[in-house]
C-alpha positions as CSV (number, residue, x, y, z in Angstrom):
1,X,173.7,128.4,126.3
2,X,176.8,126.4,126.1
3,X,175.3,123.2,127.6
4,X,172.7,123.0,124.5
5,X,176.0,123.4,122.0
6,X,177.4,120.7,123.8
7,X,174.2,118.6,123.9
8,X,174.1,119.1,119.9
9,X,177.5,118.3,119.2
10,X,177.2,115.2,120.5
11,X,173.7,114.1,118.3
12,X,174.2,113.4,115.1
13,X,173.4,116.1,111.9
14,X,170.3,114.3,111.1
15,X,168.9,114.6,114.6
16,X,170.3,117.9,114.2
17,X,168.7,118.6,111.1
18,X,165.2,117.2,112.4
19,X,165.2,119.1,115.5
20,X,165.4,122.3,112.9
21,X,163.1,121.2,110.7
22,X,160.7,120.5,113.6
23,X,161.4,124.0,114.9
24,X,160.6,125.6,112.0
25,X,157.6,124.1,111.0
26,X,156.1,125.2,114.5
27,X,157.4,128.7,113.3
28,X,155.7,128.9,110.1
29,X,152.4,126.9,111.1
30,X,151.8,129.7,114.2
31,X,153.0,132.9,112.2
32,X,152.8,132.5,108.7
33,X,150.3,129.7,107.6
34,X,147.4,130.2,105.7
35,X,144.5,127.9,104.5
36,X,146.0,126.4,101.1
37,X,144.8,123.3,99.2
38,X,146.8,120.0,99.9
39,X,148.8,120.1,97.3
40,X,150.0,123.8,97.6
41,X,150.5,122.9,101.6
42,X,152.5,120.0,100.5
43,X,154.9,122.2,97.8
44,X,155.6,124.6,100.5
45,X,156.5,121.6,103.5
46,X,158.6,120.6,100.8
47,X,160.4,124.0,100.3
48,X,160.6,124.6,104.0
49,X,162.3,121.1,104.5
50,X,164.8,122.1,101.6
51,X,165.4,125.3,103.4
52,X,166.6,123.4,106.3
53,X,169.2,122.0,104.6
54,X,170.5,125.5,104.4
55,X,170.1,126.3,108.2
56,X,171.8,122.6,108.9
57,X,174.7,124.0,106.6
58,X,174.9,127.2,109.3
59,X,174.4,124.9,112.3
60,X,177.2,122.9,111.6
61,X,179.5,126.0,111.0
62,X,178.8,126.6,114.1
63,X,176.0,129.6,114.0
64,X,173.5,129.2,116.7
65,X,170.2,128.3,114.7
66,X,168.4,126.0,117.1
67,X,169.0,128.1,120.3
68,X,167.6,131.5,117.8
69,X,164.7,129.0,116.7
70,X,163.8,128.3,120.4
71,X,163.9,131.7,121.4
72,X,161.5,132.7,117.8
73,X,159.6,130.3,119.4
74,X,159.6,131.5,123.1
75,X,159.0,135.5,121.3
76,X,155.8,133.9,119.7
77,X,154.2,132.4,122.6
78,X,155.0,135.7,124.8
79,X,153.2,137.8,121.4
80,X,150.0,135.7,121.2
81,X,149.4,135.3,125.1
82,X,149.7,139.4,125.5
83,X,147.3,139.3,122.2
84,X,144.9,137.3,124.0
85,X,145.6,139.0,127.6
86,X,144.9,142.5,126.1
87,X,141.9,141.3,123.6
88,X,139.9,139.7,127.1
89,X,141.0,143.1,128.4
90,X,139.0,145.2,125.8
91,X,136.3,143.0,126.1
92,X,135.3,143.2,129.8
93,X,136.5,147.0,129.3
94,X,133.0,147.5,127.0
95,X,131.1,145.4,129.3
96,X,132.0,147.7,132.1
97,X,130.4,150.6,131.3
């Protein structure tokens, strides 16, 4: 984990700050996002991008919110594969009489 502090410390913050916001847009868009109109999708972007700012804030003081935000990640794509894995398991289970 110390070679991705040192990587960041060497970008700037607002590489820093996009590699966040990128992060957590993949976080919301696979966990919490719904069907919303355009403008309602856009107001809520636009609060998540402001939110940033905030984790940027703890990033800098030296709190590790990229490597957390790559592990939420990594906990999410372990979640839906065993989702998937156990749903095609039920399903050959009541084909299989």
């Amino acid at each position: 984990m110390e070679w991705i502090s040192q990587w960041l410390d060497q970008m700037p913050n607002w590489v820093d700050y996009l590699v966040i916001l990128v992060l957590t847009g993949i976080v919301y868009e696979t966990t919490f996002a719904r069907s919303l109109p355009l403008l309602k999708n856009i107001v809520v972007y636009i609060f998540l991008a402001l939110g940033c700012y905030l984790l940027l804030i703890f990033h800098i003081l030296r709190f590790p919110i990229i490597p957390a935000l790559f592990i939420t990640i990594l906990l999410i794509i372990v979640t839906k594969w065993r989702l998937a894995y156990s749903k095609r398991g039920k399903t050959t289970e009541n084909v299989d009489p």
